[in-house]
N, C-alpha and C positions, 0 to 999 in steps of 0.2 A: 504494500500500500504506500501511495507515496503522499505529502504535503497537497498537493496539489489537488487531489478527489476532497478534500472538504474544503476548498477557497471558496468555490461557489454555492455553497449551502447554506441556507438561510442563519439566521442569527437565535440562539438557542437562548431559552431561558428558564427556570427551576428553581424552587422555593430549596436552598442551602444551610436552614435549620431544622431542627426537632421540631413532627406537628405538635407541639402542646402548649400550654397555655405557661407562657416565660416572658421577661422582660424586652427580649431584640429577637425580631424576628430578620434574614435576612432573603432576600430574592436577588440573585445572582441573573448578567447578562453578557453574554460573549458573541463578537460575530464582529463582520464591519458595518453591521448595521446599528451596533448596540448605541452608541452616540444619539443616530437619529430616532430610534424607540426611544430613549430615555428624554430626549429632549421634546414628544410629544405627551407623555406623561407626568413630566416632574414641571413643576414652575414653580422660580426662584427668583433669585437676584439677578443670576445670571446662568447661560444656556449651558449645557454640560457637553456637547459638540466644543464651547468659546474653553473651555477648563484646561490649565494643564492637569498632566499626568500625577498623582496620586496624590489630589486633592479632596476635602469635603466638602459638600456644599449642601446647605441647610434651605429645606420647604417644604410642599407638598405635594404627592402621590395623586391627580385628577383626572378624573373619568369624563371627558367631555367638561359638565361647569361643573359636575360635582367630586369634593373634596375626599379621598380615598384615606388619606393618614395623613400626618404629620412625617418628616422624614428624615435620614440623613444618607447621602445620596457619594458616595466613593470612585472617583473616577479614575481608569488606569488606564493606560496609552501602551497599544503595542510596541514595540515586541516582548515590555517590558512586567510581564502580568503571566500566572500561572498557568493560561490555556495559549500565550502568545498571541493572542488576537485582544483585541480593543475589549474590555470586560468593562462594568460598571456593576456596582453591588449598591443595592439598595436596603438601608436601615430602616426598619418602620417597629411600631409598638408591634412585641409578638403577642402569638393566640391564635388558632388555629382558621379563624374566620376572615380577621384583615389582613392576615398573610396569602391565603387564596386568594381574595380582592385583590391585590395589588399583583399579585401573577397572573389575572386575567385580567388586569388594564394591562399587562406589558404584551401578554399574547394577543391581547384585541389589538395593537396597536402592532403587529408585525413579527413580534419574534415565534419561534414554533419550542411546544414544549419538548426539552432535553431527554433523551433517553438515560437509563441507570449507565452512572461512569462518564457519562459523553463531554462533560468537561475535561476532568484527565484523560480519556483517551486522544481530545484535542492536543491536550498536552504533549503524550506521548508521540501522535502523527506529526504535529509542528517542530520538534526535536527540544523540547522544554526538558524534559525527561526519558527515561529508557526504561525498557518493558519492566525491570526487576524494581524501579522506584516506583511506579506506577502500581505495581504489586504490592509494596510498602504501605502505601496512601491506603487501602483497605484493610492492612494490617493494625495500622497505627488506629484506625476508626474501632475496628472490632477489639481491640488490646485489652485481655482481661485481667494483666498483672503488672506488675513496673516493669519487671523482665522482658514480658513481651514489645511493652512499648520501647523503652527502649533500643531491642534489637529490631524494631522496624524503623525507627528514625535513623539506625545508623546507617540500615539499606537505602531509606531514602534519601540521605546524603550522599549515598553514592559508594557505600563501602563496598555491595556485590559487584557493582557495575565497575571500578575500578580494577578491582582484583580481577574481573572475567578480560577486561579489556587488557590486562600488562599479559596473561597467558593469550587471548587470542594476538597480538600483536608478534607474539615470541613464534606463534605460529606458523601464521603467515609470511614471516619474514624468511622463517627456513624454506617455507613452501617455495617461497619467490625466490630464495637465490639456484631451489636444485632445477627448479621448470626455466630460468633464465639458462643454467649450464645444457640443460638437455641441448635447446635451441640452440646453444651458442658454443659447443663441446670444442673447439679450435683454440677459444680465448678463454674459458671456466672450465675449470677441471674438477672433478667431484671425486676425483678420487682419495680414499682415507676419509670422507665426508660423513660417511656411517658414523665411524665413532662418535665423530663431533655431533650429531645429529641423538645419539644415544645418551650422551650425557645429558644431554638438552631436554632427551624426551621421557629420561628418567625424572629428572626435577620439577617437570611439568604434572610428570602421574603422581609424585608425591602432596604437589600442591594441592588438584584435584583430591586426592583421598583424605587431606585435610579438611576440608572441604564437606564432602561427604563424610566423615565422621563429624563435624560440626552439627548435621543435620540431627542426629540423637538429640542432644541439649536443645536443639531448633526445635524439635517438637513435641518436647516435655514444654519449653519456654509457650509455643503460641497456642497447641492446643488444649494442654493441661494435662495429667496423670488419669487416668482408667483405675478409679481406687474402689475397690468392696471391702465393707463393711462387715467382716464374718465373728461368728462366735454362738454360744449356745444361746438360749432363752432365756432372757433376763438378767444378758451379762454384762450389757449397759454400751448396746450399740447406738441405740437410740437417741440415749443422753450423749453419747461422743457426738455422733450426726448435730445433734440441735447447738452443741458449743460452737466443734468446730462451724456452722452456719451462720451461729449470731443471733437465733432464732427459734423458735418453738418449730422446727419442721414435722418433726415424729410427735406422735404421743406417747409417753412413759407413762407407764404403769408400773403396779409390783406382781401383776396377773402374768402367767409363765405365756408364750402365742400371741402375744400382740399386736407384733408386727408380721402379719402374713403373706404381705406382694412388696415389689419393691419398689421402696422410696431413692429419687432418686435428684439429685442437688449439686449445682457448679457454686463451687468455697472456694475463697483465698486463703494460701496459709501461708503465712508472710509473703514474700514474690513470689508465688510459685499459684497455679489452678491445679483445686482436684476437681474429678469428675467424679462424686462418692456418690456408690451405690449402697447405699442400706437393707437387707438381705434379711428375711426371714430368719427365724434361730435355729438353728441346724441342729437335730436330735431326731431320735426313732419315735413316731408319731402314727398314730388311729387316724387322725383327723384328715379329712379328704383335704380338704382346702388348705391346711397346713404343710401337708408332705407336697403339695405343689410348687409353694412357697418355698421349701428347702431345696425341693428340686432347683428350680428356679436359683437361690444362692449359690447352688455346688454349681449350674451353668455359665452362671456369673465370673464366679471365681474361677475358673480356666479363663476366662477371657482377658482377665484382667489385668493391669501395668505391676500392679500395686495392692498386696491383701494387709488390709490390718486387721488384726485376728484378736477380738477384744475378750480376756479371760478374766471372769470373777474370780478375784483373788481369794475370797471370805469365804469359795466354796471349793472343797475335795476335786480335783480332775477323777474323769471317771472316761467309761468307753466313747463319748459323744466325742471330747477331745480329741482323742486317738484319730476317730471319722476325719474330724479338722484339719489335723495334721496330715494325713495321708492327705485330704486333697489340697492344701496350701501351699507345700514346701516343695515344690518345683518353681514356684514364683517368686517374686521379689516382697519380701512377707515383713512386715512390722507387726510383734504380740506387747501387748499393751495388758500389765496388770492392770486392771480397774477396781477400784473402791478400795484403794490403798488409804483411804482416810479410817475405814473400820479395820480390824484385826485381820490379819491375813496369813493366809493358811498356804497359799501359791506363792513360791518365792522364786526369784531369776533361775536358782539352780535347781530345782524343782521343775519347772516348764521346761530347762533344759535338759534334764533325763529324759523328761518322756518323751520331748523329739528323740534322743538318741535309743532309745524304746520300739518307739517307731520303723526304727530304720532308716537314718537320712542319711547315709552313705549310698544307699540305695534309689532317695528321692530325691538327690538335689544334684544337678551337674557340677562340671568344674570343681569337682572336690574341697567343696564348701563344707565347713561340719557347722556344731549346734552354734560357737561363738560368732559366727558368720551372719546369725539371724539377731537382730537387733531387740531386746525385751528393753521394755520402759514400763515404770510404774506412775501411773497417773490417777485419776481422780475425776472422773468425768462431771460428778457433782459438784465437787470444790473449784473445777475447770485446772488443775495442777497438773505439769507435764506436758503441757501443751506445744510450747517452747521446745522442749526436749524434741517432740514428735516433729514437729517443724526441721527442727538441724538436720535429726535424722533423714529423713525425706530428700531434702538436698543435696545430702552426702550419698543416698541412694541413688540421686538421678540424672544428678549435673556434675561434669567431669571436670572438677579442678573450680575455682575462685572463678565466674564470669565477669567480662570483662568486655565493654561495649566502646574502647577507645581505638582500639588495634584489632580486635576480634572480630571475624566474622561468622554468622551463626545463620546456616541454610534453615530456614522455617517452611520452605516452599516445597511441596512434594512434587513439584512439576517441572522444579530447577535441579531439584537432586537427581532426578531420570534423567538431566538432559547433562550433569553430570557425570554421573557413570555413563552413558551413551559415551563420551568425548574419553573418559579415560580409559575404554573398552580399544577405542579408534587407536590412543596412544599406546598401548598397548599392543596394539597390532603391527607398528611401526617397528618395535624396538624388535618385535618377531621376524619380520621381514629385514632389518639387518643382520640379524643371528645368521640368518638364511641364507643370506646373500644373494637377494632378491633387487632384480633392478630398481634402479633409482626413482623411476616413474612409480613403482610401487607405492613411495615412502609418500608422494604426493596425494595420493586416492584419502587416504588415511589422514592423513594432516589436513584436509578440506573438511573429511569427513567430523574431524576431531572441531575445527572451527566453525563450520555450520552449527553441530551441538553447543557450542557454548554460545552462537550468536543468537537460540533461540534464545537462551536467557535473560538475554538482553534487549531482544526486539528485535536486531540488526537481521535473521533469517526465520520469519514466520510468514506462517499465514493469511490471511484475511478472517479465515472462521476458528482459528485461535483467538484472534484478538477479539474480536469480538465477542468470544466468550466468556474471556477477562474480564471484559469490561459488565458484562450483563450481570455479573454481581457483584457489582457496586451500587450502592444505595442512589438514590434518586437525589439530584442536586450535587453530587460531586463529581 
């Protein structure tokens, strides 16, 4: 797609706040027409066509002679404005009624309403931004944690796009000098060029697989942890659910079945999202509708990132635990003593017999034994431990101290594919020198290795990728 297929498209416009009833509402305009719409609906002091660039100007919003709002009215002059073309934003009182009003004086008067993204995708076609910032701007909107935001502003500053551009550049340049020697084999000689080519193409596939393992931390960070909630009946998952939420989500009881289907809740625990599922109590049960319920937890829990496995301390482990343990401890498991405020009968080295009881030589890969699994004694009542449970988790999930200054962290499952695709390419290269495979070879692969990275960036897509990008993004941006 090039600049050129939306010069001549009308001038778009889109209400660029939350419908709800708030203090500023805004209505955003972009196009080369935006000047002459805004200067039939605003009247001032003076014309917003006569304005420099990124000034206010203060009046009202009129529909023919009548009076739409009060206003303040933002003028930006290409090329210097976030979609590159002439924008003007308009400030009027929000609330969900004279912000509609005022975006249908702008559409009555010329402009056509904005499809979802079709600002930043302006942005994007006009070269304001590149596909992976563009990506960012919806990340940074949907951000459930500081972590996440964060690492979407450092993409939209440009940290992925940098990094993708110093490797496809190191690319291309190899590319260019070996297809220059093909043509030119009298005056460039390629010979010995392998090697140099292999060192090249070695520190390329490293950087790449940094990269790619960035992406773990990337997708703990943006779309939060997969946590269940497991433990017997009435061993105080409920009350953990409602702390950790901030909230009365569950109902606690001291009736054993309470909780029969699963509740299920996006929490912050310090920078980090769980996606905790709250699970039936797992034990051997008559009850129809209850063993469905259990059901339903033990399906849960295979699924899961993340099991916290909540044991009432004040009471004897018996065979139900054992159950627990057999189906938990292949995963990434946190056992949480609870009700460590009453006398307690379950102690750290207690719950860790009976994993080794169990068998978890047997259940846990990587030759992990019981010290491996994390016990904390908390207090769901008193809200105690919490803190602890927090550290813990981060030290489970995120690799090393993050760091948003120098670091880049793939969040995007469509940049990781395109990823690995380019370090599959480099890889193939360094194969075909092994080989001793012609030089024309080493070019197929190095193209191939740059088109994948240049999807990342925008520079080799689609029409009906981007497009699809863009269709979910929220309306107005």
């Amino acid at each position: 797609m090039s600049i050129e297929m939306i010069s001549g498209e009308k001038t778009i416009a889109a209400i660029s706040t939350g419908m709800t009833s708030s203090g500023i509402g805004i209505v955003r305009i972009s196009g080369d027409e935006a000047f002459g719409i805004a200067d039939k609906v605003y009247k001032g002091n003076k014309k917003v066509s006569h304005t420099e660039s990124h000034r206010i100007l203060y009046g009202h919003i009129v529909d023919g002679k009548e009076i739409v709002d009060e206003v303040l009215v933002m003028v930006m002059r290409a090329p210097h404005t976030f979609t590159g073309e002439n924008t003007v934003e308009i400030n009027c009182h929000g609330g969900t009624f004279v912000v509609r009003r005022v975006l249908e004086t702008v559409l009555k008067n010329g402009a056509r309403a904005a499809e979802p993204g079709e600002f930043t995708k302006r942005a994007f076609l006009n070269g304001k931004i590149d596909l992976s910032q563009a990506e960012a701007v919806i990340d940074v909107i949907n951000s459930e944690n500081e972590y996440a935001l964060q690492s979407s502003i450092s993409q939209l500053k440009g940290s992925v796009k940098n990094k993708i551009s110093d490797i496809r550049n190191k690319i291309i340049y190899h590319t260019a000098f070996i297809e220059t020697a093909l043509d030119d084999p009298e005056h460039i000689s390629v010979d010995g060029y392998g090697e140099t080519l292999k060192l090249v193409s070695e520190k390329i596939i490293n950087d790449l697989k940094e990269l790619i393992r960035s992406s773990d931390n990337g997708r703990v960070i943006k779309e939060g942890i997969n946590t269940v909630i497991v433990g017997k009946p009435n061993a105080g998952k409920s009350s953990l659910l409602n702390v950790l939420a901030g909230h009365e989500r569950a109902i606690v009881t001291d009736i054993e079945g309470t909780t029969r289907d699963i509740l299920q809740e996006q929490i912050r625990l310090g920078d980090l999202s769980l996606n905790v599922i709250d699970t039936a109590g797992i034990r051997q049960t008559e009850d129809v509708i209850e063993k469905i319920g259990v059901d339903r937890a033990k399906e849960y829990a295979q699924k899961a990132d993340l099991i916290i496995y909540v044991v009432d301390a004040s009471r004897e482990l018996d065979e139900n635990d054992e159950k627990i343990l057999e189906i938990i401890l292949d995963k990434k498991t946190v056992i949480l003593l609870n009700k460590s405020d009453l006398k307690t009968i379950v102690t750290e080295d207690r719950i860790r017999e009976r994993i080794n009881t169990v068998g978890l030589s047997q259940t846990i890969p990587s030759g992990r034994t019981s010290q491996d699994i994390p016990v904390i004694a908390i207090s769901a009542k008193e809200e105690q431990g919490i803190r602890e449970l927090e550290d813990t988790v981060k030290t489970l999930f995120l690799k090393g101290n993050l760091s948003f200054n120098d670091q880049i962290y793939i969040t995007n499952a469509r940049q990781k594919n395109a990823l690995i695709r380019a370090q599959k390419s480099m890889e193939k290269v360094i194969r075909s020198i092994d080989e001793g495979l012609p030089e024309d070879f080493y070019s197929i692969d190095l193209i191939d290795a740059y088109d994948a990275l240049g999807s990342i960036t925008g520079e080799s897509v689609g029409e009906d990728l981007i497009n699809e990008i863009f269709s979910k993004f929220c309306m107005g941006k």
